[in-house]
C-alpha positions as CSV (number, residue, x, y, z in Angstrom):
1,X,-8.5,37.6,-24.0
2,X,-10.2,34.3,-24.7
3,X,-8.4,32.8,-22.5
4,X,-9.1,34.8,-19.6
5,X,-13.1,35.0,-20.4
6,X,-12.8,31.1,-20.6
7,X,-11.4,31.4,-17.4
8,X,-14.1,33.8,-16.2
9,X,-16.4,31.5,-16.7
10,X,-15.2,28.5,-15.3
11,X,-14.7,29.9,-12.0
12,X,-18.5,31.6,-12.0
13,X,-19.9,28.0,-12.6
14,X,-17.7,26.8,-9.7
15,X,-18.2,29.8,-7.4
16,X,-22.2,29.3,-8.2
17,X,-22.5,25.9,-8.0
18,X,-20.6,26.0,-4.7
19,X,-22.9,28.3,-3.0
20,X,-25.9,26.5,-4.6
21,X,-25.2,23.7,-2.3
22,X,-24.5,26.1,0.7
23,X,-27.6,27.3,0.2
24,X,-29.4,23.5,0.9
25,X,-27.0,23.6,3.6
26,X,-28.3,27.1,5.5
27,X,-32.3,26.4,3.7
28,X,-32.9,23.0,5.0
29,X,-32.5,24.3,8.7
30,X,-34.7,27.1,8.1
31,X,-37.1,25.4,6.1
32,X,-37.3,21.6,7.0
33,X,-36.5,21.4,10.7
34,X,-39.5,23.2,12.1
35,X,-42.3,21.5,10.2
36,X,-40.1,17.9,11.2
37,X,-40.3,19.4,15.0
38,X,-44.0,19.6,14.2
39,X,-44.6,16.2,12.7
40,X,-42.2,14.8,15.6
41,X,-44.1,16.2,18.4
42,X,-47.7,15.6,17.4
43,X,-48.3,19.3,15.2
44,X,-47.1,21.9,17.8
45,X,-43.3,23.1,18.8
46,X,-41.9,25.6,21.0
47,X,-41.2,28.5,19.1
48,X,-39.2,30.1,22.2
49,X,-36.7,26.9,22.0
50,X,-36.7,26.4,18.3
51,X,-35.7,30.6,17.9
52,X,-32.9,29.8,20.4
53,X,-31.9,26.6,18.1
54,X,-31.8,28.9,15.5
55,X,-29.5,31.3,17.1
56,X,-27.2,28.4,18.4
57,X,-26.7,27.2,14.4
58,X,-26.2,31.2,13.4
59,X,-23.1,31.3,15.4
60,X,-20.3,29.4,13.4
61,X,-21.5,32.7,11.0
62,X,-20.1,35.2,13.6
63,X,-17.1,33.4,14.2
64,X,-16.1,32.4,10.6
65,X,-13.0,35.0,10.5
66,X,-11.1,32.6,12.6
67,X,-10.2,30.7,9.4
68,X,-9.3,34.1,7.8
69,X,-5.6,34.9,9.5
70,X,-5.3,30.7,9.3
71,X,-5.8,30.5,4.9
72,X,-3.5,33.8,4.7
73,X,-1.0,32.6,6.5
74,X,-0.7,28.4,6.5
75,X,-1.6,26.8,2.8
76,X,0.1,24.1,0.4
77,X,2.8,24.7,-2.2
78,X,0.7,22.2,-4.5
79,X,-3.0,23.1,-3.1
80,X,-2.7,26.8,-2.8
81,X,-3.9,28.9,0.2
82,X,-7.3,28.5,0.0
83,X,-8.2,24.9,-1.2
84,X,-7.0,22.9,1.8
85,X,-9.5,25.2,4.4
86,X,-12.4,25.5,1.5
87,X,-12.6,21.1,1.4
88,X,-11.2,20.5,4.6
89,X,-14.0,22.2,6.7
90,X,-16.3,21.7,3.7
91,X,-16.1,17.8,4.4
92,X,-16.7,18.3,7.7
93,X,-19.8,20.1,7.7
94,X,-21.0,17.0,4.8
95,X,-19.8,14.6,7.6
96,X,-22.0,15.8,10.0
97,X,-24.9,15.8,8.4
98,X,-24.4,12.6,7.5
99,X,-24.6,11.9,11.3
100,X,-27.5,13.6,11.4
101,X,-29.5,11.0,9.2
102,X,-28.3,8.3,11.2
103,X,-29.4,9.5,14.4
104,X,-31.6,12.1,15.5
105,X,-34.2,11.2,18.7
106,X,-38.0,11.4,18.0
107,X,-38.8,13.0,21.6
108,X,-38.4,16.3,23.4
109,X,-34.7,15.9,23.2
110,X,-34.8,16.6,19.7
111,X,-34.4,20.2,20.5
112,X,-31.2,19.7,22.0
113,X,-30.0,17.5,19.2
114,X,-30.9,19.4,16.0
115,X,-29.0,22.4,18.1
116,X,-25.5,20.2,17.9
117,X,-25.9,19.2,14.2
118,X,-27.0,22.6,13.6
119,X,-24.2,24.2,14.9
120,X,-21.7,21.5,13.4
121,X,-22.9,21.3,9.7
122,X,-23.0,25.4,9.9
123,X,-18.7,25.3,11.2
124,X,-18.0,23.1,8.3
125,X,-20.1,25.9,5.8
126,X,-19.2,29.0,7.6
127,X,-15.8,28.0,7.7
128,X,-15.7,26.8,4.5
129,X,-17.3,29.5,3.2
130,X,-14.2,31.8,4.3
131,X,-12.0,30.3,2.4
132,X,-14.0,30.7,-0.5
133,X,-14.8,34.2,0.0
134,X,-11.0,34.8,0.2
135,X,-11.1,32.7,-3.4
136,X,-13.3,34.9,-4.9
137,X,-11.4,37.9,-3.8
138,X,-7.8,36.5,-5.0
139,X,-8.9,35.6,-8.4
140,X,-12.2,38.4,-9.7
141,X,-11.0,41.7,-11.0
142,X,-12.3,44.3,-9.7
143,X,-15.2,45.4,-12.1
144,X,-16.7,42.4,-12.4
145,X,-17.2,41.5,-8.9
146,X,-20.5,43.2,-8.3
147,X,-21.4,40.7,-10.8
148,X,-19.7,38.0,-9.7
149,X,-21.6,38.8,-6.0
150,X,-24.7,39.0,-7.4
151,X,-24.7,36.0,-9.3
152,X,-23.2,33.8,-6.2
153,X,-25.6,34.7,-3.5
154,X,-28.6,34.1,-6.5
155,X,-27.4,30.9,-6.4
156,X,-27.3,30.4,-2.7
157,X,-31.2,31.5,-2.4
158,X,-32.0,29.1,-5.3
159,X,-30.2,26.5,-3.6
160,X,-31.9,26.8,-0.3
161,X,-35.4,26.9,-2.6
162,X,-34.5,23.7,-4.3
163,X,-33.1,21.8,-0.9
164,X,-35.0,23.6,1.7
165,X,-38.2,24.2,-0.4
166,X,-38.9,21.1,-3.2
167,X,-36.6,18.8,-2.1
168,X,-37.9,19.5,1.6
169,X,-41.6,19.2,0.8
170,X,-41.1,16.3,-1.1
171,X,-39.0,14.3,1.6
172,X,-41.5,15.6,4.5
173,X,-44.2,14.0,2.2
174,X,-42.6,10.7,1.6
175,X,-41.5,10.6,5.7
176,X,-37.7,10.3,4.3
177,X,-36.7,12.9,5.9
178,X,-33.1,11.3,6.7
179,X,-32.4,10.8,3.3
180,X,-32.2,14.8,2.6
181,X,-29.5,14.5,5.3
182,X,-27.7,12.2,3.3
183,X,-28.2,13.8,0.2
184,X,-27.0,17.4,1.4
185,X,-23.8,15.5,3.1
186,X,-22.4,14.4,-0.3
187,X,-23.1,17.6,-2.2
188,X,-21.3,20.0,0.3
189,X,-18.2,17.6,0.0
190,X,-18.2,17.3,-3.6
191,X,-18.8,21.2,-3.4
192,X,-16.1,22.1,-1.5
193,X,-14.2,19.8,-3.7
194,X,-14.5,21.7,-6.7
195,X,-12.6,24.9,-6.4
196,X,-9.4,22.2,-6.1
197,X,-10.4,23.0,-10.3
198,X,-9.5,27.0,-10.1
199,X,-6.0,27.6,-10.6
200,X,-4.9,29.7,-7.4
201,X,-1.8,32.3,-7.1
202,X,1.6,30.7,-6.1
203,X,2.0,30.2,-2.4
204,X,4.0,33.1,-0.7
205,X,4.5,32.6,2.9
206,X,3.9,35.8,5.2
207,X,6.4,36.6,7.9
208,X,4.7,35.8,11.2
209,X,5.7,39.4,12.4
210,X,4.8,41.3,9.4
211,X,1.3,39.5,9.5
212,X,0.9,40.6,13.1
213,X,1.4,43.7,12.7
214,X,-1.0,44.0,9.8
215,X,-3.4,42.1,12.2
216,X,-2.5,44.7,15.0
217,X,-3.5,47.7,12.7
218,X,-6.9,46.4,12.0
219,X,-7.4,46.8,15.6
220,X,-5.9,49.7,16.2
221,X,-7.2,52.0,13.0
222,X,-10.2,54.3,14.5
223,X,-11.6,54.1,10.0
224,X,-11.9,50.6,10.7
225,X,-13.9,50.7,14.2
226,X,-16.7,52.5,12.0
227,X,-16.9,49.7,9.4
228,X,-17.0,46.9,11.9
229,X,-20.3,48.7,13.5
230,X,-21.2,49.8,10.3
231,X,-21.4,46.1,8.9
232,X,-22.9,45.0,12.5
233,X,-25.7,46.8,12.3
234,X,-26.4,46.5,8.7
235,X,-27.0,42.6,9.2
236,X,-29.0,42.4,12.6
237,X,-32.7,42.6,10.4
238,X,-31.9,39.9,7.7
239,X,-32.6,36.6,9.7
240,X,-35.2,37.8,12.0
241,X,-37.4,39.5,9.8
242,X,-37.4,36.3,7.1
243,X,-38.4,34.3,10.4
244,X,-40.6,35.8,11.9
245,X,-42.6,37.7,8.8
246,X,-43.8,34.2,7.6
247,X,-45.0,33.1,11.1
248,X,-46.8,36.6,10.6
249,X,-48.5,35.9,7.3
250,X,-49.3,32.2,8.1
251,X,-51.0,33.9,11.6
252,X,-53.1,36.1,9.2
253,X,-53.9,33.0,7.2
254,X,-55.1,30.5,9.9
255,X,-53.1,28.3,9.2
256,X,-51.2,28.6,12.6
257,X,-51.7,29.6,15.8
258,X,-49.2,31.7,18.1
259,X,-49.9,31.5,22.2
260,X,-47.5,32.7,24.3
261,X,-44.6,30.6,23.2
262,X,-46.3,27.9,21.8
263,X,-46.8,27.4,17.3
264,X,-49.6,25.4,16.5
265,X,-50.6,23.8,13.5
266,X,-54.4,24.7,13.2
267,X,-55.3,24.0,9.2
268,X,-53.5,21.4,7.9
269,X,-50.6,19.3,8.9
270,X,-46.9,19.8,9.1
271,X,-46.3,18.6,5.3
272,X,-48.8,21.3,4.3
273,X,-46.9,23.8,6.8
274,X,-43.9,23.2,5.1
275,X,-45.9,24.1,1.5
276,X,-47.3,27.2,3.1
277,X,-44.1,28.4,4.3
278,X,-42.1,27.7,1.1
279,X,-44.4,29.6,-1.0
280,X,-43.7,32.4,1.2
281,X,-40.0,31.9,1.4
282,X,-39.7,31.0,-2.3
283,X,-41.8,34.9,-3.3
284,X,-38.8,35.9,-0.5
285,X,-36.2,34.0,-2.3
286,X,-37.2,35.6,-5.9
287,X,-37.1,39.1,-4.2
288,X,-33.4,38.2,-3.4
289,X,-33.0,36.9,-6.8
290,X,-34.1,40.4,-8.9
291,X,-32.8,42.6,-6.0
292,X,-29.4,41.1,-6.2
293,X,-29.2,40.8,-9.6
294,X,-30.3,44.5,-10.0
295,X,-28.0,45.9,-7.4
296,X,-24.9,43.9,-8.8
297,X,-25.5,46.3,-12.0
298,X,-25.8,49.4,-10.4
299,X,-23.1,48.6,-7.7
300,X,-20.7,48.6,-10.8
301,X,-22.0,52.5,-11.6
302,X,-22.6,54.0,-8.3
303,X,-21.7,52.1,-5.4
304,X,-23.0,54.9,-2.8
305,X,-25.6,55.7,-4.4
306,X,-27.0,52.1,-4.8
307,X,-26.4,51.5,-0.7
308,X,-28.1,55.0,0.7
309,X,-30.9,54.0,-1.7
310,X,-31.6,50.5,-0.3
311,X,-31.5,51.2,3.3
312,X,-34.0,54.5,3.2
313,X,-36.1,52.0,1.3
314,X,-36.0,49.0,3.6
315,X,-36.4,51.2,6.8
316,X,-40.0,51.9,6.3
317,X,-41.2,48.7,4.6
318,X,-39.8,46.7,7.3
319,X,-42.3,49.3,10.2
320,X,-45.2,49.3,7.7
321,X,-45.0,45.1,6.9
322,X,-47.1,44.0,9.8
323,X,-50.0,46.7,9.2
324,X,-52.1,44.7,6.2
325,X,-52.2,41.6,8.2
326,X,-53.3,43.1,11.1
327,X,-55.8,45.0,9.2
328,X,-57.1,42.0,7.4
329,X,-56.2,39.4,10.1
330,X,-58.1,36.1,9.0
331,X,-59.0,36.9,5.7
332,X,-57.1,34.3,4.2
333,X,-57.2,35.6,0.6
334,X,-55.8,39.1,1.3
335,X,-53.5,37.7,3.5
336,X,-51.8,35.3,0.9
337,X,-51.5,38.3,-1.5
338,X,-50.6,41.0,0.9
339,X,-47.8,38.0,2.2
340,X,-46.7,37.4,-1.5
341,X,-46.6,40.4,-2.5
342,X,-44.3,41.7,0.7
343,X,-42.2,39.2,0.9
344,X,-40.9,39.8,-3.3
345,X,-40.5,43.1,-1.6
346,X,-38.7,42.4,1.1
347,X,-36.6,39.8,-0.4
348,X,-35.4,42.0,-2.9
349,X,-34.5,44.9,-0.1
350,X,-32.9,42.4,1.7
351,X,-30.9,40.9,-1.5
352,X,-29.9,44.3,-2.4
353,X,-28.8,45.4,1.0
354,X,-26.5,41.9,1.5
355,X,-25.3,42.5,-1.9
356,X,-24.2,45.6,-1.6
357,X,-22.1,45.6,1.4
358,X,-20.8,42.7,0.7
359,X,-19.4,44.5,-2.4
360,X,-18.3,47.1,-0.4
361,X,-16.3,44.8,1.9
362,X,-14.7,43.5,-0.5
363,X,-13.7,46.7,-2.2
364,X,-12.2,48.2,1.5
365,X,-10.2,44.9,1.6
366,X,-8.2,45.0,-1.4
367,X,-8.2,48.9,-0.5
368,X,-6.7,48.5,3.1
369,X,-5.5,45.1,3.2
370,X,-4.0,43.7,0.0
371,X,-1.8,41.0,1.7
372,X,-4.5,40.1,4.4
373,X,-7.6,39.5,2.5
374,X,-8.5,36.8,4.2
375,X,-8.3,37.8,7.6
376,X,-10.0,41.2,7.1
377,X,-12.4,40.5,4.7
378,X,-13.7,37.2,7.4
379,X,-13.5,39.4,9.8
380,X,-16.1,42.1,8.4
381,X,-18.5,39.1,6.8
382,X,-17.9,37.8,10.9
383,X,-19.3,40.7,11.9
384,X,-22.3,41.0,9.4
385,X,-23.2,37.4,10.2
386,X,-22.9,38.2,14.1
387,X,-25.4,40.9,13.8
388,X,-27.9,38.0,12.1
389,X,-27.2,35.7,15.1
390,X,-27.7,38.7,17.6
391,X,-30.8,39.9,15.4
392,X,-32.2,36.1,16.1
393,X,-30.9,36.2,19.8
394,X,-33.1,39.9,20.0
395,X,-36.4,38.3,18.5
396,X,-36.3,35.0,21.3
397,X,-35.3,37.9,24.1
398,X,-38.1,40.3,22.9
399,X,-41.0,37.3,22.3
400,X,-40.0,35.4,25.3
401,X,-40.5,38.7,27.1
402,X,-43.9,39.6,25.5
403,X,-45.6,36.5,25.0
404,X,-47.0,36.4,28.6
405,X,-47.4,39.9,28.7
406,X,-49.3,41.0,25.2
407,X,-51.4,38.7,23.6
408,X,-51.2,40.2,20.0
409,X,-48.9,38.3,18.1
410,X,-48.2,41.2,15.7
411,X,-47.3,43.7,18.6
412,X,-44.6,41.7,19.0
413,X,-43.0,41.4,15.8
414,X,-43.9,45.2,15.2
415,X,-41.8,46.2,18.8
416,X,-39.3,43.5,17.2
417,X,-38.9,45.6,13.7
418,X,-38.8,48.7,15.6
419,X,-35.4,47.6,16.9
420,X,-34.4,46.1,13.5
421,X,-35.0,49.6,12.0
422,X,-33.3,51.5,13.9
423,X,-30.4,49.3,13.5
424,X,-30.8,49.7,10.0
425,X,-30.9,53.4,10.4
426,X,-27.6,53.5,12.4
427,X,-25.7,51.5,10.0
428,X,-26.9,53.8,7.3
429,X,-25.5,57.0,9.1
430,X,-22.0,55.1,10.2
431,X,-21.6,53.8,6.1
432,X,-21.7,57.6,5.0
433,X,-19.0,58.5,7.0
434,X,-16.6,56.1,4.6
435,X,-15.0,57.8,2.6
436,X,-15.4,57.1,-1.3
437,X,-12.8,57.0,-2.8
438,X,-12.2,53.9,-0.6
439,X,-14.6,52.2,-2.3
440,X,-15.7,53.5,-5.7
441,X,-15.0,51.6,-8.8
442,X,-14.0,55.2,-10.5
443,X,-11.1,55.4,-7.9
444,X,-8.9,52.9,-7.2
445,X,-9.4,51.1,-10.7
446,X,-6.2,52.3,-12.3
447,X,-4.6,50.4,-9.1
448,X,-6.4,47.0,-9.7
449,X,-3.4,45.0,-10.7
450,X,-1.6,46.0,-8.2
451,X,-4.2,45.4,-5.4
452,X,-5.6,42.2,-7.0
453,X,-2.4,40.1,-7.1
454,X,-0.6,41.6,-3.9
């Protein structure tokens, strides 16, 4: 028993330190790039072009489950299944933003730049990332991986609050901006380098026809068609609404400027943007931090319960979030509290919400696909991660189309959460038609062992 709590432990650290670094990986994107747009190109960017940016690093997310069927079927006697995918792609996503600090353009080209590195450092994360997911799965018991979810996407948030947030603000001060490059490249390769430490089931080598025909059932099940649009759905609000809610509080503020497609710095400069915007994002980040944490708990008692709840929670904050600023547009004191206040809120919807179904897709995986964990389980965090890119892809295609036409800046997030809502809504309806037993702890448990180590 000691042994295995020993055990326990050791993989959390490595589990959490792992997606600590992810998270400077996904947070300096987010975070760092569109104040450095700014201080490249004299205190304004495009915000149409940098959205679309955005979207173009999002997709590695929404095609991550191609490594899935790959780390369940092809892995090393000596490494295991899932080492060899977690460094090998893991060292390629530190290589390329390596690349990135040795050469990115100072002009109007940057745009189309910091889109290639983007999308490069995010297929060594994403893909990465898989593997490790897979990890997780193979070696956490059942009951303790609401926990064990919780406590990894924690560290993720705090990770993109130390490298998108201090480290960020403190690099964008001292114009090193390059060296954060360097500094992230090293840590997602000595990252991904530390699972190598986790002792991994022995290599068993799956038929090539009985794996296709597992793969052909996931495709051909109608129960599996409503948790692909279930988890769709469920993850088109997360990226846009953290995007776009700070440009709405900073609005509010004066501290920027939004017309048509154009962001301008109008207090301040970008170094001071990039203050403004963590504060925000770090109150966001927090929110994660208690939501996940509290749902991880409850997830372990009621797992239905803890999911309906969330979503007829986050449906209405995300409509309602726009009205104070509009209200109090300019009154930069109310602004910053309404904006802290909303965004612990909203974080900690948000946390609770990505927590939860990601527990939940992990309990239907070792449910309906014990010997394909991999492949099903990328395929369903795919999916989730494809409804971010496409909610990122909906907010350029819904302010590109509005700018010219409505001049309120807030109309146009408010039209833009009116979609995300009802996509919200519909993944809510879709997840009550699962059935239960598929995914309560109270059910399956006395089948654990045999599920865990299939």
């Amino acid at each position: 028993m000691d042994s295995e709590i020993k055990t326990h432990k050791k993989h959390v650290k490595i589990f959490s330190f792992y997606y600590f670094i992810e998270g400077y990986s996904q947070g300096i994107p987010i975070l760092v790039f569109p104040p450095y747009l700014a201080k490249v190109l004299g205190g304004s960017f495009n915000l149409a072009l940098w959205t679309l940016v955005a979207f173009i690093g999002s997709l590695p997310w929404a095609i991550k489950a191609i490594v899935g069927p790959l780390s369940d079927k092809w892995g090393s006697k000596k490494l295991g299944y899932r080492f060899p995918w977690i460094f090998g792609f893991g060292s390629v996503g530190g290589f390329f933003w390596l690349m990135m600090a040795i050469y990115l353009p100072i002009n109007e080209t940057i745009y189309l730049f910091f889109a290639i590195y983007y999308f490069a450092t995010q297929v060594g994360t994403a893909f990465s990332d898989t593997a490790l997911d897979s990890l997780i799965l193979d070696v956490t018991p059942k009951k303790r991986l609401g926990k064990i979810q919780g406590s990894t996407w924690t560290c993720m948030i705090l990770g993109q609050g130390a490298g998108g947030m201090l480290l960020g603000l403190i690099f964008l001060a001292l114009d090193i901006i390059p060296w954060l490059f360097v500094l992230t490249g090293f840590l997602m390769i000595l990252a991904s380098f530390l699972p190598y430490l986790i002792h991994e089931e022995p290599f068993i080598k799956i038929p090539t026809k009985d794996m296709l025909l597992d793969i052909k059932s996931v495709f051909s099940k109608k129960r599996n068609y409503t948790v692909f649009f279930y988890t769709f759905t469920g993850g088109i609000i997360a990226n846009v609404l953290s995007q776009f809610f700070n440009y709405v509080i900073l609005v509010a503020m004066g501290i920027i400027d939004v017309v048509q497609t154009i962001l301008s710095i109008t207090s301040g400069n970008p170094v001071e943007l990039l203050g403004w915007s963590s504060v925000f994002l770090f109150c966001y980040g927090l929110g994660i931090v208690i939501g996940s944490m509290i749902s991880g708990r409850f997830l372990d008692r009621n797992r239905k319960m803890t999911v309906i709840k969330t979503y007829l929670l986050y449906i209405p904050v995300a409509l309602i979030s726009v009205v104070p600023f509009f209200l109090f547009n300019g009154m930069f004191l109310v602004a910053l509290l309404f904006g802290i206040l909303l965004q612990i809120i909203i974080g900690a919807l948000q946390g609770s919400l990505t927590v939860s179904n990601q527990t939940i897709r992990g309990d239907l995986t070792k449910k309906y696909y014990p010997k394909l964990k991999s492949t099903y389980f990328a395929l369903l965090v795919a999916l989730n991660n494809f409804g971010q890119s496409f909610g990122v892809y909906l907010g350029f295609l819904i302010f590109n189309t509005f700018a010219g036409l409505v001049m309120n800046f807030y109309l146009i997030y408010f039209i833009l959460m009116c979609a995300c809502s009802s996509s919200l809504g519909i993944s809510m309806l879709l997840f009550r038609t699962i059935d239960p037993k598929d995914y309560e702890l109270g059910e399956v448990e006395g089948g654990e062992k045999d599920i865990q180590f299939t």
